[in-house]
C-alpha positions in Angstrom: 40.3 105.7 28.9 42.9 106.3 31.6 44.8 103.8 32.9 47.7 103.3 35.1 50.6 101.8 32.5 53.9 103.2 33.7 54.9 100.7 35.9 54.2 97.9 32.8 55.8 99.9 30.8 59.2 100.0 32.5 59.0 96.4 33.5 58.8 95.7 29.5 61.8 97.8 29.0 64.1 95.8 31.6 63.0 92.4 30.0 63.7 93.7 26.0 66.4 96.3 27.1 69.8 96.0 29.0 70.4 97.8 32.2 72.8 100.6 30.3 71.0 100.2 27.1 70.1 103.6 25.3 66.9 102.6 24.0 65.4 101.8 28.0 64.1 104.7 29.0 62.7 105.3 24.9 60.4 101.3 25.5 59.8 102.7 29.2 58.5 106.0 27.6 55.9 105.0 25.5 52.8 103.7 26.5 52.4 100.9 24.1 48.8 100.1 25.1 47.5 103.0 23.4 48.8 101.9 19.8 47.1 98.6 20.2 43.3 99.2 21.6 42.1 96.3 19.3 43.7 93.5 17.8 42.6 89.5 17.1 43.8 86.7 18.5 43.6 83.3 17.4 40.2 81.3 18.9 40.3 77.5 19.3 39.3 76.6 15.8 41.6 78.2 14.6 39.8 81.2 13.8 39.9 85.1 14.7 38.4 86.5 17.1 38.4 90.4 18.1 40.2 91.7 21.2 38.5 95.1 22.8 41.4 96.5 25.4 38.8 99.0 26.9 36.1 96.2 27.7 39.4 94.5 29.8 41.7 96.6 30.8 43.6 94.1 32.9 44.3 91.7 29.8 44.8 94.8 27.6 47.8 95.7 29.9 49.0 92.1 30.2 48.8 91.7 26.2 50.2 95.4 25.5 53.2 95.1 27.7 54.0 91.7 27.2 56.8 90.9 24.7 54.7 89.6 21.8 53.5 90.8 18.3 49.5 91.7 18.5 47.8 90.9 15.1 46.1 94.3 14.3 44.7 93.3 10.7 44.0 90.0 9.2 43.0 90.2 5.3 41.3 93.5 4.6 39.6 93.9 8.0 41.4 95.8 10.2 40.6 95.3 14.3 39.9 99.1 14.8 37.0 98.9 12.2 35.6 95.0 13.0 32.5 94.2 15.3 32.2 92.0 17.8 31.1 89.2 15.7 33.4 89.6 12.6 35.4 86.5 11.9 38.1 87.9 9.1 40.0 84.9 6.6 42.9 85.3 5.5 46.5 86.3 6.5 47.8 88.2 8.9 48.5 92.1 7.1 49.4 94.2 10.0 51.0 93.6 13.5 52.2 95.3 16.7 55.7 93.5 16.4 57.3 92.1 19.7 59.2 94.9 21.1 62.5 92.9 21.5 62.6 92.2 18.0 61.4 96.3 17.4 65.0 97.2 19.5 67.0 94.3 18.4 66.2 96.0 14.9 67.1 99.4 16.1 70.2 98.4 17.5 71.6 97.2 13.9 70.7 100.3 12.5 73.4 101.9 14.3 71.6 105.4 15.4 73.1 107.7 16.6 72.2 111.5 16.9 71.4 114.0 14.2 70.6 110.8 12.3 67.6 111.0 10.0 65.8 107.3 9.7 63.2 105.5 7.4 61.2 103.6 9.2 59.8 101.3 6.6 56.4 99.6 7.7 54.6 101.5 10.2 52.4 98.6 11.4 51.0 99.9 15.0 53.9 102.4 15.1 56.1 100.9 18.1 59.5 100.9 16.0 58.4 105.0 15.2 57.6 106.1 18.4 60.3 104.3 20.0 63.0 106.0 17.7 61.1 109.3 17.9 61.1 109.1 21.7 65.5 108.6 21.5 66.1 110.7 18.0 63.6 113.4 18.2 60.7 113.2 16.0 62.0 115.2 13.3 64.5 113.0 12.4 61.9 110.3 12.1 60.1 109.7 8.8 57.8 106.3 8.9 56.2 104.7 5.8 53.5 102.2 4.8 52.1 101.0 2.1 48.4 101.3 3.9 47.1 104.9 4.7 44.9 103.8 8.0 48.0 102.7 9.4 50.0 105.7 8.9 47.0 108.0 10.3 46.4 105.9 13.2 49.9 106.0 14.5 50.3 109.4 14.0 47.0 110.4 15.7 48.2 107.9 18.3 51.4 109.3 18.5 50.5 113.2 18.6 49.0 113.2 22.3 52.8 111.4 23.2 54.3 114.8 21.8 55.6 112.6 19.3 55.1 113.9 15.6 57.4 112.1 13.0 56.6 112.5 9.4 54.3 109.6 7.7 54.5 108.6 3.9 51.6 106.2 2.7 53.3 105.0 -0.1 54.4 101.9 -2.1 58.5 101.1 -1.2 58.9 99.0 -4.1 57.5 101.9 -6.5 58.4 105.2 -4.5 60.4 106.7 -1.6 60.7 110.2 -1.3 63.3 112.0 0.4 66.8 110.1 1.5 67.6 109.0 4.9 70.8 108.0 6.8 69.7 104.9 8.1 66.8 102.4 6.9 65.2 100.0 8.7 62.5 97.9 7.1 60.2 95.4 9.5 58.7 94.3 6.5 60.2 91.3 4.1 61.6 93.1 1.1 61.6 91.5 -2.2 64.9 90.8 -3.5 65.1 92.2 -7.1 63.6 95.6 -8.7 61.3 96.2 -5.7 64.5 96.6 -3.9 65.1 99.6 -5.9 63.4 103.0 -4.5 64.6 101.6 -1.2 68.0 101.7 -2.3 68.0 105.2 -3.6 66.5 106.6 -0.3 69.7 105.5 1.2 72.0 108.3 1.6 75.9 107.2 0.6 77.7 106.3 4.0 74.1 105.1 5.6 72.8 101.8 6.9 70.2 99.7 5.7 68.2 96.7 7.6 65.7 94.7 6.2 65.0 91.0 6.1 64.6 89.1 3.0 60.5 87.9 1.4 59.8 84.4 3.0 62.9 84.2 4.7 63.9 85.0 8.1 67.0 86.7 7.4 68.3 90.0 8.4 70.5 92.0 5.9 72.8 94.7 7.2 75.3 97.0 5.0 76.3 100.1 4.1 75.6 102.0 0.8 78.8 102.5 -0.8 80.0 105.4 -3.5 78.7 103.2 -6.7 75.5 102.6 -5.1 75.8 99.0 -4.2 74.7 98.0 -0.3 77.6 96.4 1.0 77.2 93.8 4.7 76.4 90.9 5.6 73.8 88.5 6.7 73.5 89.0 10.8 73.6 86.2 13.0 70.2 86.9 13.9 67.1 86.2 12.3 63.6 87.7 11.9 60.5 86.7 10.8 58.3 89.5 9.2 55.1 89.9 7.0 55.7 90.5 3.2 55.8 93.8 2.1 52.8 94.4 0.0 51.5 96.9 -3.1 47.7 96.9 -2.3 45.1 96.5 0.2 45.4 93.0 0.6 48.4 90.4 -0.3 47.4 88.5 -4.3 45.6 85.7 -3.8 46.9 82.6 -2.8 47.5 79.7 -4.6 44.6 78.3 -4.3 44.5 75.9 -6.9 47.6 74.2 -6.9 47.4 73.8 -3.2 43.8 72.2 -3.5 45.5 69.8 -5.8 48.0 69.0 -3.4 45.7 68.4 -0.5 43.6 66.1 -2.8 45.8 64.1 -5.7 47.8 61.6 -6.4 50.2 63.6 -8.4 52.7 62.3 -10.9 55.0 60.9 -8.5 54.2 59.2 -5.3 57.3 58.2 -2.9 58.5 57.9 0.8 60.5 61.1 2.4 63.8 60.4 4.4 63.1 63.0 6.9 59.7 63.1 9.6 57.5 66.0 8.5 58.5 69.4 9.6 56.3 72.6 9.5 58.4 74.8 6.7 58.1 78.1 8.2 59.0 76.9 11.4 62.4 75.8 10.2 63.8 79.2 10.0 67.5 77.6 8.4 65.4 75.6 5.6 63.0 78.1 5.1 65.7 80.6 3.8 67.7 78.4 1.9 64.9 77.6 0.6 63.5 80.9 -0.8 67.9 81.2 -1.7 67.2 78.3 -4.0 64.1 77.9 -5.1 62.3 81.3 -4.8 58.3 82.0 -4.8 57.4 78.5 -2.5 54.5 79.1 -0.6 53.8 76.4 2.2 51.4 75.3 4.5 50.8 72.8 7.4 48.8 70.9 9.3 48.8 68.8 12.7 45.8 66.6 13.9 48.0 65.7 16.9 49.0 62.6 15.4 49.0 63.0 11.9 52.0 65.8 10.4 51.4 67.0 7.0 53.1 69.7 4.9 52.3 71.3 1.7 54.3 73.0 -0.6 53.3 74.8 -4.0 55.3 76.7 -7.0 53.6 79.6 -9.3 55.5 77.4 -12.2 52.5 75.1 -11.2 55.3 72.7 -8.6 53.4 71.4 -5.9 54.1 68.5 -3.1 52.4 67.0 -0.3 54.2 64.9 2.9 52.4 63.4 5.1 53.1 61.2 8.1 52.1 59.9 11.8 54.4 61.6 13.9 57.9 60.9 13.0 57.6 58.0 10.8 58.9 58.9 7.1 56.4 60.6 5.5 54.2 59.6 2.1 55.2 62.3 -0.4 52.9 63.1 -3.7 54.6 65.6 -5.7 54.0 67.1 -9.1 54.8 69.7 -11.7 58.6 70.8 -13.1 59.8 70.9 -10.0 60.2 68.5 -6.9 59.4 70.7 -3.8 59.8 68.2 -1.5 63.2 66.7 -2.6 64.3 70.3 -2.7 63.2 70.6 0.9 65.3 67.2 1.6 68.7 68.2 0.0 68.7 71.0 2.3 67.9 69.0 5.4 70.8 66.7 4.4 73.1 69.7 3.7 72.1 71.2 7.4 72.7 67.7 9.2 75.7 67.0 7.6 77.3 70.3 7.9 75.9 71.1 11.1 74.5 74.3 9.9 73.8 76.0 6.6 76.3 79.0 5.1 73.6 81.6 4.9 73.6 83.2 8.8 76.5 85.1 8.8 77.6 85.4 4.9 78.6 88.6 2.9 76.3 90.1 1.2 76.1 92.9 -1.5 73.4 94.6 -2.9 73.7 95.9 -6.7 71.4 99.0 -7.1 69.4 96.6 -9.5 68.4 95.0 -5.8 70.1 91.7 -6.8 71.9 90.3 -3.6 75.0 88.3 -4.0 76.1 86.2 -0.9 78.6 84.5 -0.3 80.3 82.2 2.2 83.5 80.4 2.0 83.3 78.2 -1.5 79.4 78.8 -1.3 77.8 81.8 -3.2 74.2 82.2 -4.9 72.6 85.1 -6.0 68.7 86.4 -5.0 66.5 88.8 -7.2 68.4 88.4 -10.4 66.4 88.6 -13.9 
């Protein structure tokens, strides 16, 4: 189908670009709308419900060049191969990310030309074709763990004259080849799946990546032993988990039945109104910093807040409140999620901030991340 999508296209790169910025002309040169002919967006129960860009061109312009992420896949059911009436469950797996966040990530990996860059979760394939459209294709190598993904965008990308190479591979297992500059739009796990990552990068290049379930973006350099040495930008980022199969392991679905239904072995009042986890970028790192693996979830009736939190130790908690009354909290299991969710709320208030945004940070080729901030340090990813 032929549409008309230069003009949205350019308008796109003055609102995510700057005037003298050298990635303007590569978000003005690509016509996003073709990466995204389907995607879902959320109905008013909360569902899915499928998006068709040929059967309204007008909103398929408006969504495409519009800076915001377009869900492409939610569980296993990806919006190229759904019907009409499919209504997929489960999490979001695959996204057309925002395209200010797709330069914002660009610009901290410091390209520059004859540079040769991973692009490490292909998703729709904007971050690829934009770097492809500046680099040159050949310098452009784009990976993902799902092999539709990887054929789409490069079938996409051919009739653009854009022809980077595609891996459809595991990152945490296997990267082939090394690169000069890394970029990962997909939350890394700190630890041994950091590992093949690591490798790929070529001594004296730049990685990016932000960290699982946090909104943190880690810069550095790979130095002679190895290690990733940067920092934590002052910048944040919130991307899906990088995953090994066709679908992300199953939720927690036990403990967080329990914490939507019992009493629990300990039933209090919280200091703090109920806040939405995820939403709290600051807490939601720390959080992952200091008690890694939490998986949350949230509701809001309009009146009534509640927030759950559970553990794979079997930790799970449960606040609930009007508004911004203190909430009832039901916890249970070796660890108390929600008190842990507290402490940090009192360390940000007091402080004014927490240390994380903006610390050092160094990467051991093990993929264990030390940071560190003033007197603060902790330590992600270790055994």
């Amino acid at each position: 189908m032929s549409v008309e999508w230069e003009h949205h296209a350019q308008r796109l790169a003055r609102q995510v670009t700057d005037p003298d910025s050298r990635w303007l002309g590569a978000v003005a040169g690509v016509p996003r709308h073709e990466l995204v002919p389907r995607w879902w967006e959320r109905d008013g129960d909360g569902g899915w419900r499928l998006r068709n860009g040929a059967d309204d061109p007008g909103g398929w312009m408006e969504a495409a060049y519009t800076d915001r992420s377009l869900i492409t896949r939610v569980g296993t059911l990806h919006a190229d191969h759904a019907e009409a009436g499919d209504r997929p469950e489960g999490l979001p797996t695959s996204s057309a990310t925002l395209p200010s966040l797709v330069v914002r990530m660009l610009r901290h990996g410091r390209l520059g030309d004859g540079l040769d860059l991973l692009d490490l979760g292909t998703g729709a394939g904007g971050l690829t074709a934009y770097a492809a459209r500046r680099l040159g294709a050949r310098h452009v190598t784009s990976l993902d763990v799902d092999p539709y993904l990887t054929s789409a965008a490069a079938d996409r990308l051919a009739p653009m004259g854009l022809r980077p190479r595609f891996l459809a591979l595991d990152a945490t297992e296997e990267i082939p080849g090394t690169y000069d500059r890394i970029i990962a739009t997909v939350g890394m796990p700190p630890g041994p799946g950091l590992r093949p990552m690591l490798g790929a990068l070529r001594e004296g290049g730049r990685l990016v990546t932000t960290i699982a379930r946090t909104t943190m973006i880690l810069t550095g350099w790979r130095q002679p032993d190895g290690a990733v040495v940067g920092r934590i930008e002052r910048d944040w980022a919130g991307f899906m988990l990088t995953r090994s199969g066709n679908d992300y392991p199953p939720a927690l679905a036990g403990l967080f039945a329990l914490a939507r239904e019992a009493d629990g072995e300990r039933t209090g009042t919280g200091r703090y109104p109920v806040v939405n986890v995820d939403d709290a970028w600051e807490v939601r790192s720390m959080l992952e910093v200091t008690t890694p693996g939490i998986e949350t979830d949230y509701e809001n009736s309009g009146r009534t807040r509640t927030a759950y939190l559970v553990h794979p130790d079997g930790s799970w908690a449960r606040a609930s409140a009007e508004r911004t009354r203190p909430p009832t909290v039901h916890q249970s299991g070796p660890q108390r999620l929600w008190d842990t969710v507290e402490r940090i709320r009192t360390w940000l208030l007091s402080e004014g901030g927490l240390p994380l945004y903006g610390a050092d940070a160094r990467v051991t080729p093990d993929g264990v991340i030390r940071l560190t901030r003033g007197r603060w340090a902790d330590t992600m990813g270790a055994p």
